[in-house]
C-alpha positions in Angstrom: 83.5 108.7 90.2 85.9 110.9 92.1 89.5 109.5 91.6 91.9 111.0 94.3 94.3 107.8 93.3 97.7 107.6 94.5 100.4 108.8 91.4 103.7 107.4 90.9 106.7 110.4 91.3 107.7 112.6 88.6 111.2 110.7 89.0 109.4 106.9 89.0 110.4 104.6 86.2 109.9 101.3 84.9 113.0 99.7 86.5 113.6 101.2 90.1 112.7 97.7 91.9 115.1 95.8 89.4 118.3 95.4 90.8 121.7 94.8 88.5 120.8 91.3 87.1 116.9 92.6 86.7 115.3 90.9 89.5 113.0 92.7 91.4 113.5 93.6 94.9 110.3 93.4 96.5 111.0 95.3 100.1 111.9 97.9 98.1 108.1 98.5 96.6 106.8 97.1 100.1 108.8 99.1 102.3 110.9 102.6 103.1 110.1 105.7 101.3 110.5 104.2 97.6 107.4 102.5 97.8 105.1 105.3 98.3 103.1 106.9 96.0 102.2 111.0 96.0 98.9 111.1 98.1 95.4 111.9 96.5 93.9 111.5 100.1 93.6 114.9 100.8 92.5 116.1 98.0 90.2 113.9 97.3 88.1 115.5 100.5 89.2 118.6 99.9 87.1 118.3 96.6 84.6 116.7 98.2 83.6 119.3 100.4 83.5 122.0 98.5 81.5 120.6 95.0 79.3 118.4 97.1 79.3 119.2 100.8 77.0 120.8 102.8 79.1 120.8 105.7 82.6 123.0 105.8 85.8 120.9 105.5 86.6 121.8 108.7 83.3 120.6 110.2 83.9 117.6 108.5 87.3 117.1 109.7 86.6 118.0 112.9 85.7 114.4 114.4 89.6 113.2 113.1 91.2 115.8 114.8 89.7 115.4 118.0 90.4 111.7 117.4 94.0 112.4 116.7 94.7 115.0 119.5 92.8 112.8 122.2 93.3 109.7 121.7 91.2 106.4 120.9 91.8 103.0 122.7 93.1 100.4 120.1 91.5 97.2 119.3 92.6 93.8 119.4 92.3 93.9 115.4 94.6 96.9 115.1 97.5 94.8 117.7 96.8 91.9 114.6 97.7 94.4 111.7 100.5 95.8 114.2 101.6 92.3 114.5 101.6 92.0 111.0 104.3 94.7 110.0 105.7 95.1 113.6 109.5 94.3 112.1 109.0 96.8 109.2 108.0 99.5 112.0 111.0 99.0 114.5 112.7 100.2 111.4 112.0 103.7 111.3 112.0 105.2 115.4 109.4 107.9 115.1 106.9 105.2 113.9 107.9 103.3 116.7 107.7 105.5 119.0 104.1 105.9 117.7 102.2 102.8 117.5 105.0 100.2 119.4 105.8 100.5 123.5 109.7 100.0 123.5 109.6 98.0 120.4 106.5 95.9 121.4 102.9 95.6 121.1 100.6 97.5 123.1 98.2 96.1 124.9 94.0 96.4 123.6 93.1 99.6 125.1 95.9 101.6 125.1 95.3 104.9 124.2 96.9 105.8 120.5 97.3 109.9 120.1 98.5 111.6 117.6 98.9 115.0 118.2 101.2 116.0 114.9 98.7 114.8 112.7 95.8 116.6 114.2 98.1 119.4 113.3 98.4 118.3 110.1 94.2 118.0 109.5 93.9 121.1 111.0 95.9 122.9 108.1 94.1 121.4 105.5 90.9 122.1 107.4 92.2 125.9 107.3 93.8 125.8 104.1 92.2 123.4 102.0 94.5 121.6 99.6 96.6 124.1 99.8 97.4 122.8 103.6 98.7 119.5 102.6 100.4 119.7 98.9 102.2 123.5 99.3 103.8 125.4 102.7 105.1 123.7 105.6 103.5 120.2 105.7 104.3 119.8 101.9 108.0 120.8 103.1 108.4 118.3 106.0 107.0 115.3 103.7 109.5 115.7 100.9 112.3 116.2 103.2 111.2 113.1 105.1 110.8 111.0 101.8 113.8 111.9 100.5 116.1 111.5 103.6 114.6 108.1 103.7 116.0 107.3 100.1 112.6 108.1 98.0 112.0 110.2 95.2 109.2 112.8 95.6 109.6 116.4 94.9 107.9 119.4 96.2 106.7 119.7 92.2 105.1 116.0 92.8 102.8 117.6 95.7 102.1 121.1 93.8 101.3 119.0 90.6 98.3 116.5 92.3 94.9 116.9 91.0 91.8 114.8 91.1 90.0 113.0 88.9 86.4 112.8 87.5 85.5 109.3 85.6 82.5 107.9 84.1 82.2 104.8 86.4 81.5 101.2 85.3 77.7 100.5 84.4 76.4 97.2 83.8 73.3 95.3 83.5 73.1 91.5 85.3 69.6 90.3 84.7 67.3 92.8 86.3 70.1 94.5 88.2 71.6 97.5 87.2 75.1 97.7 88.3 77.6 101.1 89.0 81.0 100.5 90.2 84.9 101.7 90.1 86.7 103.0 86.9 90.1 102.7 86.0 92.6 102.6 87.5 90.6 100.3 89.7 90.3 97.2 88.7 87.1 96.7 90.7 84.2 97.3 88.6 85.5 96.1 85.2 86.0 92.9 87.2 82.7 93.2 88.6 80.8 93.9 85.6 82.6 91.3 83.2 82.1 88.8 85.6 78.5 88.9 86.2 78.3 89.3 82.5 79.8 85.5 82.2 77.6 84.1 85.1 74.7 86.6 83.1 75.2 83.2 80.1 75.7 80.1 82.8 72.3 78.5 84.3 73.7 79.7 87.5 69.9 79.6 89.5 69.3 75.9 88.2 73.0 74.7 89.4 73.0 73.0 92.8 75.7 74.4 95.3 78.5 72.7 94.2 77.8 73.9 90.3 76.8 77.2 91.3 80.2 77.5 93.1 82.5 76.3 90.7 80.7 78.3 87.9 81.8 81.9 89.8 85.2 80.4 90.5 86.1 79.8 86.8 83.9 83.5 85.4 86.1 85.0 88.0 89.3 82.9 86.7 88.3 84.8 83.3 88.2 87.8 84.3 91.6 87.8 86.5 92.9 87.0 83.5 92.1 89.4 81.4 92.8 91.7 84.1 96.0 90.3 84.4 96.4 91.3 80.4 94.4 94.2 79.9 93.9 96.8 82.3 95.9 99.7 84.0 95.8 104.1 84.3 94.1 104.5 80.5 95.2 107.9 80.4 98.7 106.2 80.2 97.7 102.9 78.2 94.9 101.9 75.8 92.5 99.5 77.6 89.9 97.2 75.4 87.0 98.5 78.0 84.3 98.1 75.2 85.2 94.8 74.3 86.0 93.6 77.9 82.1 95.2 79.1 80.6 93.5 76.1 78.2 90.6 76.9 79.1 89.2 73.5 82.9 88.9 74.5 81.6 87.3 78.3 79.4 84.7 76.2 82.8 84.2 74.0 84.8 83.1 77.7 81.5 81.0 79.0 82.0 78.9 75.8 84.9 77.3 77.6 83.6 76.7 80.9 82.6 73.2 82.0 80.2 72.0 84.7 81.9 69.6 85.1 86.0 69.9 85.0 87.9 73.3 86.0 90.3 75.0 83.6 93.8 74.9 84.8 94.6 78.8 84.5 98.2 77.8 82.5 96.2 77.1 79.7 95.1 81.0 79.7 98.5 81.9 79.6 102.1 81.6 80.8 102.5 84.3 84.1 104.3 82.7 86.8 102.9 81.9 90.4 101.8 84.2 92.5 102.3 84.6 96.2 100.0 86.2 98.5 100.6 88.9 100.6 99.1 91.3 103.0 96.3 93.5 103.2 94.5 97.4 104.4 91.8 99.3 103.1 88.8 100.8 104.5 85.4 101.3 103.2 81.9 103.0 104.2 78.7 102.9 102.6 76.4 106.2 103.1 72.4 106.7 101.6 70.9 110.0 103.2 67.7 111.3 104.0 67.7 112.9 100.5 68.7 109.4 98.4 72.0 110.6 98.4 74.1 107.9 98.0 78.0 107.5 98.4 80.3 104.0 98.3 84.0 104.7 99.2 87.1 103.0 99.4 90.3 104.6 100.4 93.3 102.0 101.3 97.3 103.0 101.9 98.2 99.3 100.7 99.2 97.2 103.2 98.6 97.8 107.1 100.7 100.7 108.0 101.6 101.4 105.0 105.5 101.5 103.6 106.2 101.2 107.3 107.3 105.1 108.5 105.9 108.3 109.0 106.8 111.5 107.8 108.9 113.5 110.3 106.4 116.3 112.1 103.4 115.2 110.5 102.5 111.7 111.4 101.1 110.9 108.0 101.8 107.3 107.3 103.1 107.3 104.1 101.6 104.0 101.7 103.2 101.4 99.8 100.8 102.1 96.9 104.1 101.7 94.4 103.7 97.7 94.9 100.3 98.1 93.0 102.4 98.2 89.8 103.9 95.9 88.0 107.7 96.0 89.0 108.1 93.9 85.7 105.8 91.8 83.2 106.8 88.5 85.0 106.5 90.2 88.4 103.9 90.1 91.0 102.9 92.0 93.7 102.3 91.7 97.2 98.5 90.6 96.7 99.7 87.5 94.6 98.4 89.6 91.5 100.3 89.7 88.2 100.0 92.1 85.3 101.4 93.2 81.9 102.6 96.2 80.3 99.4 97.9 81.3 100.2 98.1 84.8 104.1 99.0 84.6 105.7 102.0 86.2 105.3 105.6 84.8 106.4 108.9 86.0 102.9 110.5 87.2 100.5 107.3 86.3 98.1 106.0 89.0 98.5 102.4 89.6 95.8 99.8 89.2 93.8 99.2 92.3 91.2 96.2 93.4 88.9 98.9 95.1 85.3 98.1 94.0 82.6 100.7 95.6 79.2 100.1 93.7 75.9 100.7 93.7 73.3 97.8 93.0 69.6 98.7 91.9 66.9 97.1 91.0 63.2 98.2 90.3 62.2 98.0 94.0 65.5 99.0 96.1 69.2 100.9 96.0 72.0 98.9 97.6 75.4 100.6 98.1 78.4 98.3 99.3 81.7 97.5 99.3 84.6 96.3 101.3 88.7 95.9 101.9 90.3 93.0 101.0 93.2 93.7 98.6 92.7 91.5 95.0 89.9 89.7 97.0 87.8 93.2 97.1 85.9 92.3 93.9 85.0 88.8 94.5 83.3 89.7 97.9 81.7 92.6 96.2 80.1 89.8 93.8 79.5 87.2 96.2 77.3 90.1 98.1 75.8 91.6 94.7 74.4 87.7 93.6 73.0 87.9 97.0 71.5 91.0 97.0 69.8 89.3 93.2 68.0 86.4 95.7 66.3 89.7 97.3 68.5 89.7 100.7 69.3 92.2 102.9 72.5 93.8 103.9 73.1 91.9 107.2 72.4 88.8 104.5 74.7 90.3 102.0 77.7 91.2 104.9 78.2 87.2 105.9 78.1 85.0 102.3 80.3 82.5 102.5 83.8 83.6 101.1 85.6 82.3 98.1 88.0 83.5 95.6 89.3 82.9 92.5 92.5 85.3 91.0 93.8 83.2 88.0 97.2 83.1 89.7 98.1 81.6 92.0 95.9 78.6 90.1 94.1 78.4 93.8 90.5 78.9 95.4 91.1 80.7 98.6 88.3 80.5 101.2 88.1 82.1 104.8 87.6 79.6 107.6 84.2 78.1 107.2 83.5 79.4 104.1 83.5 75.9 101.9 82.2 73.0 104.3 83.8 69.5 104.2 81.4 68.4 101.4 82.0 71.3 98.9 85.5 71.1 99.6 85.8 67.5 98.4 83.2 68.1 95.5 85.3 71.3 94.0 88.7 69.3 94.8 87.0 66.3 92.3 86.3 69.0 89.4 89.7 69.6 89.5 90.1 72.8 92.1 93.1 73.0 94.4 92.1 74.3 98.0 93.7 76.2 100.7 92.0 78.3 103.8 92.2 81.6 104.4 91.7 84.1 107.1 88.3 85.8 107.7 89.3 88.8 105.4 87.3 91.4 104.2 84.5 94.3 106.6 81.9 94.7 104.1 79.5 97.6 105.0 76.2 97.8 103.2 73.4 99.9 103.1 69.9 99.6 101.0 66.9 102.0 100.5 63.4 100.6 99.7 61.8 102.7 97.1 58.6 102.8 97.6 58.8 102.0 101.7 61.3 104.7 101.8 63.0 101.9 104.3 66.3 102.2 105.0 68.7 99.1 106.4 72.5 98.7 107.2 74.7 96.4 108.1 78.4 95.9 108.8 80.8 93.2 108.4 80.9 91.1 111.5 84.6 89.7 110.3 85.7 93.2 110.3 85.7 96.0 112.4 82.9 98.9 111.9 79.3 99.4 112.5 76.0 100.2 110.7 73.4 103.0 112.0 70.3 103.8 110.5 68.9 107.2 112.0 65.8 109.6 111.9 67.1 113.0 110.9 65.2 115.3 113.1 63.0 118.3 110.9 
């Protein structure tokens, strides 16, 4: 797994959201220059390109640009996520100036260009990492971030490096399963999960069962991410023991058909809120079997709300991904422990989940945004793919979600109908409706057909192609 994570400054520490009486101030991790983390973005492609790519980075880059310099007519989902953080952006004027017209929303169609930041891609297209993390553009983003009142440092940019990582592997039945490492949360998630339904009679269970049985293995797992995981070159996660189908039978032993468990009596964090959401994903097999899931997200929509000065690089809000304290949580609802707390030059835990599903006949490759709901989609879609659907099957299951705190299912509008909603509220579940989140893209490869099929999310906004490479 390549990890070109977001890092935390060189000048970070455990207490910058606290303020004098150690409360934390959550616009500060949310919003303005102190929420964002040093970008991995960049170099993430940069690596890309030149230890797997056929194509030159600048080829590669060359569709952004022209996107950037040109123009593209926004959607009416990208007026909904401007909506979203519209007073945030009216804060800073060259972000504005941007994306608002005179401090409003622009109507679906206008055209959106972007001329600096073509600029920008075109240096690292030129210059490879180089481009982005040294010289001018390196210049003009710590100048911006700290005139803004952040931290970074030109040493914060020169100092940025990738990351290779043994990703997750697990085994659910007859479904071998590769997903995110830490710092995502994703695929230990994932894996554990499946690894408690793996012990349940989950085919036998009629609807309601079969619901309520992924609601409290996901419950579980929340928890222990909740306890357990964060950047383990910084902290010593339990991985073995959490990936162990032992230690998943150990949590099943509590779960009941028939009554949910109240997720205080796991432990004492306090309740969560939820927040916003923005990520993107896209699923790729090639010609060759090549196959490629990623996720790449600047936190919430628009990130920490302001641009860098003669670059138009949004900067993210990745910061909030930390813990701001142990009884803290962040702007996904999610809580954490000492795992996840702020360190100078530690990557903060993520909910990404890219993964690969196999299974003696066929390759599957999904994944999806979402924020903290990323990994139950990714299972909902996986269990699925186990009934031997396709992706345009795997893109539209029904939508649940389970994240230990808040103690609450959240579903997307029509994804429990009147009858399950009544039936989970009786085994003790407390309810409450949720937007259609989430653009799942998936992709799958028959083996033996040599059958390739594709679909996108059609809550989201994306599209699947399959096409004949001409010899």
């Amino acid at each position: 797994m390549l990890d070109g994570r977001e890092k935390s400054p060189l000048a970070a520490h455990k207490d910058m959201y606290l303020d004098k009486q150690g409360q934390v101030n959550k616009q500060l991790s949310l919003n303005g220059a102190l929420a964002a983390g040093i970008p991995g973005m960049s170099a993430a492609l940069v690596y890309l390109s030149k230890n797997y790519g056929e194509l030159s980075l600048a080829k590669s880059l060359a569709p952004a640009i022209r996107h950037a310099e040109q123009g593209f007519a926004i959607s009416e989902r990208h007026r909904k996520l401007l909506r979203f953080r519209q007073s945030v952006l009216k804060q800073q004027t060259e972000i504005a100036e941007l994306f608002l017209v005179d401090g409003e929303l622009p109507k679906k169609g206008t055209l959106l260009q972007q001329k600096a930041l073509a600029e920008t891609l075109r240096q690292i297209a030129v210059k490879g990492k180089a481009g982005f993390y040294q010289g001018d553009i390196a210049d003009k983003l710590v100048q911006s971030v700290q005139e803004l009142g952040g931290i970074w440092q030109l040493e914060d940019l020169k100092k940025y490096q990738v990351k290779l990582r043994q990703p997750v592997v697990g085994q659910y039945k007859e479904l071998q399963i590769t997903s995110a490492a830490l710092p995502s949360a994703g695929g230990t998630l994932l894996v554990e999960t499946l690894n408690i339904l793996e012990t349940l009679d989950l085919e036998s269970a009629d609807e309601i069962t079969h619901q309520h049985l992924i609601i409290e293995s996901l419950r579980h797992a929340f928890h222990d991410r909740a306890l357990y995981l964060g950047d383990d070159d910084f902290v010593a996660v339990p991985s073995e023991r959490l990936l162990n189908k032992q230690y998943a039978y150990g949590l099943a032993s509590s779960i009941r058909a028939d009554k949910s468990l109240k997720s205080d009596a796991l432990s004492g964090y306090s309740k969560a809120q939820q927040g916003g959401r923005n990520t993107t994903h896209f699923s790729i097999i090639d010609d060759q079997g090549n196959r490629v899931a990623a996720t790449l997200s600047i936190n919430f929509p628009f990130g920490a709300g302001i641009v860098a000065k003669g670059t138009v690089v949004v900067l993210n809000n990745e910061m909030d991904d930390f813990q701001a304290s142990e009884k803290a949580v962040n702007g996904y609802g999610l809580v954490g422990g000492k795992a996840n707390l702020i360190a100078p030059e530690k990557r903060m835990l993520s909910s990404m989940n890219p993964s690969f599903v196999e299974q003696q006949g066929r390759i599957g490759v999904l994944g999806t945004l979402g924020g903290s709901r990323i990994p139950s989609m990714v299972l909902l879609a996986i269990l699925d793919f186990a009934k031997g659907n396709d992706p345009s099957s795997q893109v539209r299951v029904k939508r649940f979600h389970h994240q230990y705190k808040p103690d609450i299912v959240h579903y997307e509008k029509g994804g429990l109908n009147e009858t399950e909603m009544l039936a989970l509220k009786k085994l003790g579940h407390q309810l409450k409706q949720y937007y259609n989140y989430g653009n799942m893209q998936a992709v799958q490869l028959g083996k033996s057909t040599g059958i390739l099929s594709a679909a996108s999310d059609p809550c989201g906004e994306g599209f699947a192609s399959v096409q004949k490479i001409s010899q």
